[in-house]
Backbone as numpy.savetxt, mean C-alpha at the origin, in Angstrom:
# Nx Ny Nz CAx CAy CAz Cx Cy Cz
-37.00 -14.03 10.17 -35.91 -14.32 11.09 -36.46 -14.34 12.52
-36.30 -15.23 13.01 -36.67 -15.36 14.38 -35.74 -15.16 15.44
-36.55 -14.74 16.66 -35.18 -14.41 17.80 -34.45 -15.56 18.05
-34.24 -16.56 17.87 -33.15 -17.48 18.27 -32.07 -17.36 17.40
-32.49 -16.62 16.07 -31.61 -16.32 15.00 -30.45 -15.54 15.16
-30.77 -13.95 15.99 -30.29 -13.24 16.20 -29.04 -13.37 17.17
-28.04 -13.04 16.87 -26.54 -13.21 17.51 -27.24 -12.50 19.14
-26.43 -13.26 20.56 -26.69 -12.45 21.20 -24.80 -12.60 21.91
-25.10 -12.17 23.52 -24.00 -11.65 23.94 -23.04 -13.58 24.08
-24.30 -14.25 24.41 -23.64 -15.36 24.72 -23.48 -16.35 23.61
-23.63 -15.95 22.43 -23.56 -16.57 21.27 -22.60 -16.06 20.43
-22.35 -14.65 20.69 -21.08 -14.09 19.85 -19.77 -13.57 20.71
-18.62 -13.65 20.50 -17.59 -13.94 21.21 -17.00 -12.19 21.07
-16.27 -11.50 22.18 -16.46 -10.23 21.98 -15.34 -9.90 20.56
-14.56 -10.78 20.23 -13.64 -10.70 19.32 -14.30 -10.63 17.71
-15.52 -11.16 17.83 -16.38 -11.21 16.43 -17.02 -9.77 16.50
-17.22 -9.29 17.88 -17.51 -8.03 17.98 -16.87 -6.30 17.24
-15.49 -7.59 17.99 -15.10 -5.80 18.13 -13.93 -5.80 16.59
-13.84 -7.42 15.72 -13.08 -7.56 14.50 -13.87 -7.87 13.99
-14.78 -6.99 13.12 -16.05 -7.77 12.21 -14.83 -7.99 11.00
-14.08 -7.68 10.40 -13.70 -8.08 9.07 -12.28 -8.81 9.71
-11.97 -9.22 10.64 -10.53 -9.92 11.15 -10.84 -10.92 10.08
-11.70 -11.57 9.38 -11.38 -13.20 8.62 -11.61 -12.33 7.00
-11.30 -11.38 7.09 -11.24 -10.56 6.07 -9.82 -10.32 5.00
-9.13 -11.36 4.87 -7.69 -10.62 4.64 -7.63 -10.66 3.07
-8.57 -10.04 2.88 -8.23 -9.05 0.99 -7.58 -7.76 1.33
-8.44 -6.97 2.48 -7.95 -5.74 2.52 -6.24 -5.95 2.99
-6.29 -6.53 3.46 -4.65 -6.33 4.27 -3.91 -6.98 2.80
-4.34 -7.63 1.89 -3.34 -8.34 1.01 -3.43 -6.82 0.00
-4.22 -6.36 -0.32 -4.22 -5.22 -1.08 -3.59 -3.55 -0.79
-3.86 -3.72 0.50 -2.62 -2.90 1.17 -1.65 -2.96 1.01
-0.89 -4.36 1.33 0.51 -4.67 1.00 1.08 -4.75 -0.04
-0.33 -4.89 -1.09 0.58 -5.04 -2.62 0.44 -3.43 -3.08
-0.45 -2.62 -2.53 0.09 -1.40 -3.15 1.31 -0.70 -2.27
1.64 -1.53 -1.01 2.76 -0.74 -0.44 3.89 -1.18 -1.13
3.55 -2.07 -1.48 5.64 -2.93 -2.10 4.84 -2.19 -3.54
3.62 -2.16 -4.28 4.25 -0.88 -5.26 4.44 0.06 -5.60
4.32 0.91 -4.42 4.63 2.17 -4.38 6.48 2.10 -3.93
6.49 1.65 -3.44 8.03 1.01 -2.84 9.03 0.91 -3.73
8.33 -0.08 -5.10 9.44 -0.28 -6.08 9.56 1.00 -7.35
8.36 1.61 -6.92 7.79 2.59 -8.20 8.97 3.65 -7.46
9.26 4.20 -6.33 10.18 4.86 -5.43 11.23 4.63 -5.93
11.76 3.08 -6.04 13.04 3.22 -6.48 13.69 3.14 -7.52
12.25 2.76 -8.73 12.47 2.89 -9.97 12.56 4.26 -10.35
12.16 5.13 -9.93 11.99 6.66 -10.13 13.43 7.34 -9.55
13.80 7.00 -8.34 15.74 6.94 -7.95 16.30 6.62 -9.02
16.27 5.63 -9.69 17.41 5.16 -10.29 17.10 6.13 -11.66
15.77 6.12 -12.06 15.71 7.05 -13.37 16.45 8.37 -13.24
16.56 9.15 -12.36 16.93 10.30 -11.94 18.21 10.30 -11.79
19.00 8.85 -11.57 20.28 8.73 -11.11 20.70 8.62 -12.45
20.68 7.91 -12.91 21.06 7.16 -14.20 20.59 8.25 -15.43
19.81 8.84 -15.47 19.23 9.07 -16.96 18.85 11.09 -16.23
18.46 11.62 -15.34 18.20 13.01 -15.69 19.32 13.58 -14.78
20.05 13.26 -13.82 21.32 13.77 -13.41 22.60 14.05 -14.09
22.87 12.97 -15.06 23.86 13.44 -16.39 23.18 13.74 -17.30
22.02 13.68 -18.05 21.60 14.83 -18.66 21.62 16.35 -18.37
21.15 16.55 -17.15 21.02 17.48 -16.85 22.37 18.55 -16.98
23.41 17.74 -15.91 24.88 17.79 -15.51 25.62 18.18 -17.13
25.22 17.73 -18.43 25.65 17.56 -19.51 24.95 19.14 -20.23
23.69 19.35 -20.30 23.20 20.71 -20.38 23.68 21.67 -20.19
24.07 21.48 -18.75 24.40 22.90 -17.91 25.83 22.86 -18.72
26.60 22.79 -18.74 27.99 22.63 -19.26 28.10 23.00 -20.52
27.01 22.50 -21.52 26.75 22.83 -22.33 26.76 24.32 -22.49
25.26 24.85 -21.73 25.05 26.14 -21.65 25.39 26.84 -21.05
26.41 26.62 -20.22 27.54 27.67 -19.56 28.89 28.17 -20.41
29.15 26.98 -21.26 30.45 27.03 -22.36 29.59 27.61 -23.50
């Protein structure tokens, strides 16, 4: 590799500098898909609790109080 090779100040723009992965967008797409699934996993886990272990539960106790 020769020095003309080498990036210098007037060959690289300070934005390539200071965003080495800005043309990078896996990470940001993989971020977002584990945020929307943690998101839906949230409200699938609400509704399980709503629907299915709150009247169970509610149904127990009643049980084992009578």
């Amino acid at each position: 590799m020769s020095e003309s090779d080498t990036p210098t100040a007037e060959t690289v723009t300070p934005t390539e500098w200071s965003r080495p992965f800005a043309n990078w967008p896996t990470l940001r797409v993989i971020a977002h898909y584990v945020t929307g699934l943690a998101f839906v996993a949230a409200i699938i886990s609400q509704l399980v609790i709503w629907v299915i272990w709150e009247p169970v539960f509610e149904y127990s106790l009643k049980y084992l109080i009578s």
